[in-house]
N, C-alpha and C positions, 0 to 999 in steps of 0.2 A: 846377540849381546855385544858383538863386537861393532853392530853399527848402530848401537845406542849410543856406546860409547863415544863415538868419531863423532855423532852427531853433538855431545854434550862437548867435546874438546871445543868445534866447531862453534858451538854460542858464544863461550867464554870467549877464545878469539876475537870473535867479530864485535860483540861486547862490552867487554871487561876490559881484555890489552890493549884497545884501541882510549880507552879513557884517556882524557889527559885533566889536571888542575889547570885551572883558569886561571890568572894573577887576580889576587884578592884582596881589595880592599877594606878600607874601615866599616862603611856601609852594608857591606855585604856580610860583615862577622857580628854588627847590630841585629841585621835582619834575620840571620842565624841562630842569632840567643834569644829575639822576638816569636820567631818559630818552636824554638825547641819550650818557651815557657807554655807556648801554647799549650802545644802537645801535652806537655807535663799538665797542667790542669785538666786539661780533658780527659787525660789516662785519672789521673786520681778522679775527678768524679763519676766517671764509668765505672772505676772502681768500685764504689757505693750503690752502686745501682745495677739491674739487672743486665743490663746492658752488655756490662763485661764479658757474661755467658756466651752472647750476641755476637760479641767481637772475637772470641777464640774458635766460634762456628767459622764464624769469616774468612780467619785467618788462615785456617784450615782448607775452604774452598779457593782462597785465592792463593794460596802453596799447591792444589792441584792443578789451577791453570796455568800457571808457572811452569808445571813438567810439562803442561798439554802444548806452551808455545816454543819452548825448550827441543820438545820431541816432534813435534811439526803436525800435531794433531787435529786436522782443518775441521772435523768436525765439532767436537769439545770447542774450538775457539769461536767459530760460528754461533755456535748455541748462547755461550757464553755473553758475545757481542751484541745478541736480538737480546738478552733478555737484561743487560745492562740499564736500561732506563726504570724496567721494570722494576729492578729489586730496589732502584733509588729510591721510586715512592713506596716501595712496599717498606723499609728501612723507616722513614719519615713516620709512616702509619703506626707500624710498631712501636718506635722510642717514640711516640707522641708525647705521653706523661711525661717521661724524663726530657724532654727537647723543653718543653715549657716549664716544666720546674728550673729548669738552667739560666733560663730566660727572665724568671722571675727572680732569679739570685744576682742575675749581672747585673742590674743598676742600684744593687743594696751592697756593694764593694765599698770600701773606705774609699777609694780610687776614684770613683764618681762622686759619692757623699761629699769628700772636702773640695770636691770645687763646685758642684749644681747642689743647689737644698731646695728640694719641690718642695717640702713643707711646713709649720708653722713657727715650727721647731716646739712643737709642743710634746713631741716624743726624744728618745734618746737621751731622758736624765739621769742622773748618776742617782747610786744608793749610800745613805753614809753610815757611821759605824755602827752605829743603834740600829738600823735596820739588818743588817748585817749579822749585829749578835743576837735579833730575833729571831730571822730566820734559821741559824745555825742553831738555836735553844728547840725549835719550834721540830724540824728534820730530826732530832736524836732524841728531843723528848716521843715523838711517834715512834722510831724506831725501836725503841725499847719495848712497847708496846702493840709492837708489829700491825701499825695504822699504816696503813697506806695512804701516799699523799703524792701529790705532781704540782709541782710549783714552779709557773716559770714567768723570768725573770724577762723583760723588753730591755733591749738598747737601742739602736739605731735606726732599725725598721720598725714601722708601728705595728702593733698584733693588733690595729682594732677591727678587724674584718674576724680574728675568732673572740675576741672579748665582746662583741654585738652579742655571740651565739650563748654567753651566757650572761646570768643575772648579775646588774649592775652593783657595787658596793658601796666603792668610794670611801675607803675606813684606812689610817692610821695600822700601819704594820705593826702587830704583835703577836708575839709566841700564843698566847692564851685565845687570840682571835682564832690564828690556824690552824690549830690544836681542835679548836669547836667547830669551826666548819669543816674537817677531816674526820669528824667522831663520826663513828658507825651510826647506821641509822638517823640520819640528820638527811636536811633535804637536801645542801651544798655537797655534801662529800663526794656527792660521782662529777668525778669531770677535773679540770685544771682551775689551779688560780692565778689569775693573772696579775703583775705587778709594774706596775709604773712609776720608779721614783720612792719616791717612801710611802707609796700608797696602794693597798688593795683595791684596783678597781675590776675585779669580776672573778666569780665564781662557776663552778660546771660548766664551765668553755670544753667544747668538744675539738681536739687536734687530730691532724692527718698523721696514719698511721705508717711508717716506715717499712718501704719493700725491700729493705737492703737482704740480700742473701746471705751476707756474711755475719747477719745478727745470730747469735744462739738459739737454737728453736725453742732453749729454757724460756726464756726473756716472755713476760708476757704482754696484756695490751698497753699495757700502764708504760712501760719503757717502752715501747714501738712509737706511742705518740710520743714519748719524750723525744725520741729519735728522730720522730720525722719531722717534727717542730722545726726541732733544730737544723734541719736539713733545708727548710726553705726559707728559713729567716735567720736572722745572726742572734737570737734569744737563747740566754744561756737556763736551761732547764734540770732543775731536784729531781727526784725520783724516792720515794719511801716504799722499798719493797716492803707490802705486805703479808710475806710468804716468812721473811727472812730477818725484816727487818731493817737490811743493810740499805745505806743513803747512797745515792750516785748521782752523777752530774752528767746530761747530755750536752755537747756545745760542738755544731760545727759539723753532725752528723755523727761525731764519733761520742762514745758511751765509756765513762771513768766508772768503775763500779766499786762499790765498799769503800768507800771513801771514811778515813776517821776525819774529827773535828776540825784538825789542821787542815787536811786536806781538802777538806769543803771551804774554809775562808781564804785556801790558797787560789782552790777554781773563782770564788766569788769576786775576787782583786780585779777580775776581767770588767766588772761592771761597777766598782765602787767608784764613788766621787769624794776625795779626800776631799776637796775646796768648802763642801758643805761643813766638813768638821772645824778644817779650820776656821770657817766664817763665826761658828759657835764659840769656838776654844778664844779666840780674841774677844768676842761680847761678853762672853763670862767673863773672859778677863779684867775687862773695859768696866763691867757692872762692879768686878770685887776692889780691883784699883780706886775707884770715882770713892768706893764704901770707906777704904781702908783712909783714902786724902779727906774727906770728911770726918773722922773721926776722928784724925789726929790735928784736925784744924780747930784751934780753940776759941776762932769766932765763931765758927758755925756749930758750936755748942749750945754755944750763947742765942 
């Protein structure tokens, strides 16, 4: 015991007391908070994903090498050393899924978006208030009625790689559309709709289901794809439990559940386009002005 201990004074010594701070500059305290945001993203989406399991196995085995180089354990380190390259690929192989969903989320960042735009810009249009209050009529008139429904909404990334997977629409968003193609026994009802702008363009779109481990194991498919939706793309997605009844909002990988009215038009704000309104509210205005200057103009009565 006594010459574990001498052995552990002994590290720290040669170690630890021997450390010294460097003089530190500007750069160096850039590159410090460039690192630690890293870090900090990669912690939070490991978070979500299995992964995290992964890493406190890890962290585990490398707290035992730690004692084993500490305690002068030549074989543990040995071992350790041959099979280093090994676990790399084997790490790689595992987080496969999750390395390429990561992958697929880095150039759909705001961060790259405002300055490269690969595409037509035919995706990532705003919804304005009218669509808004249909959707919101459309989510609570089902829930009353415990219809179950999955409705999600496109912003910046295009969904057309899952709206392909269903059947094409192209219809004018309303409460009374949604309501019908959500009703039992209809040939639309299974699957997601998807929305672009003020327009339904597709029905029974099949979504990737969400392996987060930290979802409830109540939640059933219907929220798992809402969840995983939202995990690989920035699309803010409904949910109409139909067990319960209650409406929730996926976005971003994380799940708002039971949401009342308010708080559905509050998650909604993330994707509305006020400009559309105001474009209307000034023509209406423009058409009731032009009405009212005509009719108090008593040549153009005449």
């Amino acid at each position: 015991m006594n010459e574990m201990l001498s052995q552990l004074i002994s590290f720290i010594q040669k170690y630890i007391t021997s450390f010294h701070i460097p003089q530190i500059r500007i750069s160096d305290v850039v590159e410090m908070l460039l690192i630690a945001s890293v870090v900090y993203y990669i912690m939070a989406w490991m978070r979500r994903t299995k992964a995290w399991s992964l890493l406190k196995g890890l962290l585990v085995i490398l707290a035992f090498f730690l004692l084993a180089a500490m305690f002068n354990m030549t074989t543990i380190l040995f071992i350790a050393e041959k099979s280093l390259y090994v676990a790399a690929t084997a790490l790689v192989v595992i987080l496969q899924p999750e390395l390429r969903r990561a992958l697929e989320q880095l150039g759909t960042k705001n961060i790259f978006s405002n300055v490269i735009t690969l595409d037509s810009g035919k995706y990532g249009e705003g919804y304005s208030d009218h669509t808004i209050d249909e959707i919101v009529k459309a989510s609570f008139a089902m829930g009353r009625v415990k219809t179950g429904a999955l409705m999600v909404l496109e912003r910046e990334q295009t969904l057309a790689e899952y709206e392909k997977m269903g059947i094409n629409i192209d219809a004018t968003v309303s409460s009374q559309l949604l309501i019908n193609i959500f009703e039992h026994n209809t040939p639309l009802h299974d699957g997601a709709v998807i929305f672009r702008g003020d327009r339904v363009v597709s029905a029974t779109c099949y979504l990737p289901l969400s392996d987060n481990p930290n979802l409830s194991k109540a939640l059933g498919t219907r929220h798992r794809a809402g969840v995983g939706i939202s995990e690989v793309t920035d699309a803010l997605v409904i949910i109409v439990s139909e067990e319960s009844g209650k409406v929730s909002v996926a976005v971003g990988g994380e799940l708002f559940n039971g949401l009342s009215q308010e708080g559905l038009r509050e998650k909604l704000e993330l994707v509305q386009d006020h400009s559309k309104d105001e474009v209307k509210k000034g023509w209406r205005g423009r058409v009731k002005g032009g009405r009212d200057d005509k009719q108090s103009d008593p040549e153009a009565d005449e």
